[in-house]
N, C-alpha and C positions, 0 to 999 in steps of 0.2 A: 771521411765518410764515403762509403758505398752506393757511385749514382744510380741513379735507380730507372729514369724519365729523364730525358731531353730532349726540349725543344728550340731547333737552332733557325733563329734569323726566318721564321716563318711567316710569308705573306700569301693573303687570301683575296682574291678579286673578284668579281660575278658582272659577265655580260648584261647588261642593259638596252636592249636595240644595239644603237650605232656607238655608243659610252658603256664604260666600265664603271662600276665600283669598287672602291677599296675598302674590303673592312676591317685588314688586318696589316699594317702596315710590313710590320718588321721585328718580329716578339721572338724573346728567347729566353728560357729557364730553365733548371733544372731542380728536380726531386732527387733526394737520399735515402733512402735506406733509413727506416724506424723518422719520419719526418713529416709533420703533417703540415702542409701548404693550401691557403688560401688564395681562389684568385676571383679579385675584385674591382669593379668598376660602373659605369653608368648602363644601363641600359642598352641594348643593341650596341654594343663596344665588341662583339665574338668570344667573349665567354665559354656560352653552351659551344660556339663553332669549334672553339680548342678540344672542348672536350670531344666532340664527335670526332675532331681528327684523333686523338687518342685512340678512341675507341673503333677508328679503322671506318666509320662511317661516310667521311667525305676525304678525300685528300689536300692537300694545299697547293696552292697556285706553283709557290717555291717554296726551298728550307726542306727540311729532316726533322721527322721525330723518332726518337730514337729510346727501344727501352731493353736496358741492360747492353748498353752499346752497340745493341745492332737495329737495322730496320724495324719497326713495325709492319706486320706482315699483316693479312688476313685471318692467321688464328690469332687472335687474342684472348685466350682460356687465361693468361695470369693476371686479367683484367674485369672485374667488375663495377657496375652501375650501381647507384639506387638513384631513383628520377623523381623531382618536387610530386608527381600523380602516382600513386603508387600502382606498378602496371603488375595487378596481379589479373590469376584467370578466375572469374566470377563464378564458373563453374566446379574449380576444384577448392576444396577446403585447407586448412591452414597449412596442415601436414600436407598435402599433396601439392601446394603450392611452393614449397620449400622442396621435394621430394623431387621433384621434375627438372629442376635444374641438376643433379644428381647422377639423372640416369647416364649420361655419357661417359661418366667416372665412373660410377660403380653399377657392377649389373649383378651385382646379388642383392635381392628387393629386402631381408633383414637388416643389411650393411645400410642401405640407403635410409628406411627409415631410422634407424637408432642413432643415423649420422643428422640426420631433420630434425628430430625430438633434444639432440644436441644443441643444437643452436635455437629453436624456439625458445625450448628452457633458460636458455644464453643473451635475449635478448627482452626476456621477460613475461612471452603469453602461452608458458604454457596451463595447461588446464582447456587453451582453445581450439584443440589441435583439429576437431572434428567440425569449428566453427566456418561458417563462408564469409568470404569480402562483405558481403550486404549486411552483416549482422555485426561490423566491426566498427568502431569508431577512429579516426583520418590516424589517431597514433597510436592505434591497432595495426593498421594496417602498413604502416610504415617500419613496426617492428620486424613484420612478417619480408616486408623488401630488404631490411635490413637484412634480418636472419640466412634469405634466400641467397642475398651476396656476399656473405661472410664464409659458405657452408663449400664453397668451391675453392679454398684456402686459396684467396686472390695473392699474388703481389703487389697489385695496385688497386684501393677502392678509388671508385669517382665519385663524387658527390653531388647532385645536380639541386640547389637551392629545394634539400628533404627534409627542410623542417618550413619551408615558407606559409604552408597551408594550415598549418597548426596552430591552436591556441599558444598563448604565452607560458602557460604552465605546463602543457605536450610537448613544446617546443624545447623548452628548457631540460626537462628532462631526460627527453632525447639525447640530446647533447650531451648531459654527462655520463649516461648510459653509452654513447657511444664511443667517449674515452674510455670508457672504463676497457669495453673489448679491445680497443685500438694501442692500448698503453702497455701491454706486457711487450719486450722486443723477440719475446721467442716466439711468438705466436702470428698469425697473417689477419688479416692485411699487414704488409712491411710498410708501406705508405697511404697517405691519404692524399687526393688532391680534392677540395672542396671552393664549387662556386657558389658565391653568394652575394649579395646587395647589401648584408647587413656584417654591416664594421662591428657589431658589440659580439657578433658570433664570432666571425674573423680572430677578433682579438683573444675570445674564449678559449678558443681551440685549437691555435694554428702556433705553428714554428717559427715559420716564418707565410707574409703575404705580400703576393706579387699582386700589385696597383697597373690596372690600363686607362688608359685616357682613352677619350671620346674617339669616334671612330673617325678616321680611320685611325686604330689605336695600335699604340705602342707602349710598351713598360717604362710608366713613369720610377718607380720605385722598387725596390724586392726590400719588403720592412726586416730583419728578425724579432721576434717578439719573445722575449728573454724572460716572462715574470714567470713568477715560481706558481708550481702545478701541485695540488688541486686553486686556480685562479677565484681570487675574490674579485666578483662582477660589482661589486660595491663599494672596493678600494680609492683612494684618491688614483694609483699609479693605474689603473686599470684604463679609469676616465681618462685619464690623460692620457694614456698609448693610444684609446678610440679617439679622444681629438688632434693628434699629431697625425694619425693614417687620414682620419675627415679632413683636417688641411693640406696633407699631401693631395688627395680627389678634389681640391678645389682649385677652379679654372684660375 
């Protein structure tokens, strides 16, 4: 398989006064090509810290990340977000929400909307296209973040815990909604990496999931999670992969 992401041997520390912190001890992974990765752990373990080094936000103490085997640079255009708050602009409406991320790629303003109207329809709300953030409900507008990061034909989406704000039936949804775009191999995002707290999503959705231990954390495990797709969340085998990864996370 085709690596896609690599993360080697990366540690993270933060001055304190006269003492350090460590929050990341020594962690290393990689993503492939058409592979969805979960990564999971306790609370303040650097999670979100991975993702932002991803996403070029903070750098790391030590280590490489590396995507499509070279450096992570500054532009990361083959890289998009969707964040648990969905950070749209309150002032532009649904279509121009999605339309904005756009302009830098395309600067014919037909091209850019019929390529928005694409992926709205793509993620399920169209009909809302002239609606605003305040008039939307949490997995309204999570479509819309979705939409907005799918529409810049990523190579890698990030997932930052975008379903945690959700009802359980928003929630659920989502998620299969979000295989559904994520599962053809010809089409982008090529990968997913998704952080979360919840082992039943994990297991729902993922290839495989890389497990960190308490901070200062390190890769307890990288699970592969093999059950056959469209997954029954209801199965005996299903419960049993979510209690093998929950006793893998137990001190």
């Amino acid at each position: 398989m085709e690596e896609l992401l690599s993360v080697n041997n990366v540690h993270m520390e933060y001055s304190t006064g006269k003492s350090k912190l460590v929050s990341i001890q020594d962690i290393s992974f990689t993503i492939h090509k058409n592979e969805f990765v979960s990564l999971i752990g306790p609370s303040g373990c650097g999670k979100s810290t991975i993702l932002k080094m991803v996403l070029g936000l903070i750098k790391p103490t030590s280590g490489t990340l590396l995507m499509g085997g070279k450096p992570l640079g500054e532009d990361n255009s083959r890289i998009s977000v969707v964040f648990q708050n969905p950070a749209l602009f309150p002032w532009l409406d649904v279509l121009k929400n999605v339309e904005i991320v756009l302009e830098p790629i395309m600067r014919d303003r037909e091209e850019r909307k019929e390529a928005a109207l694409k992926y709205i329809k793509m993620v399920g709300i169209d009909g809302f296209e002239g609606a605003y953030p305040r008039e939307l409900s949490g997995g309204m507008k999570q479509r819309v973040s979705i939409a907005r990061a799918i529409s810049t034909s990523p190579e890698l989406l990030l997932l930052d815990e975008p379903f945690a704000g959700l009802d359980v039936f928003s929630a659920q949804a989502l998620r299969e909604e979000l295989l559904d775009l994520w599962l053809p191999p010809d089409k982008p995002p090529h990968a997913v990496l998704l952080v979360t707290h919840n082992v039943d999503e994990a297991v729902q959705l993922s290839d495989k999931i890389v497990i960190l231990s308490r901070r200062p954390s390190t890769v307890i495990d990288e699970r592969p999670i093999t059950l056959e797709r469209p997954r029954n969340t209801r199965s005996d085998e299903f419960y049993r992969t979510v209690d093998e990864v929950v006793r893998t996370m137990s001190p």
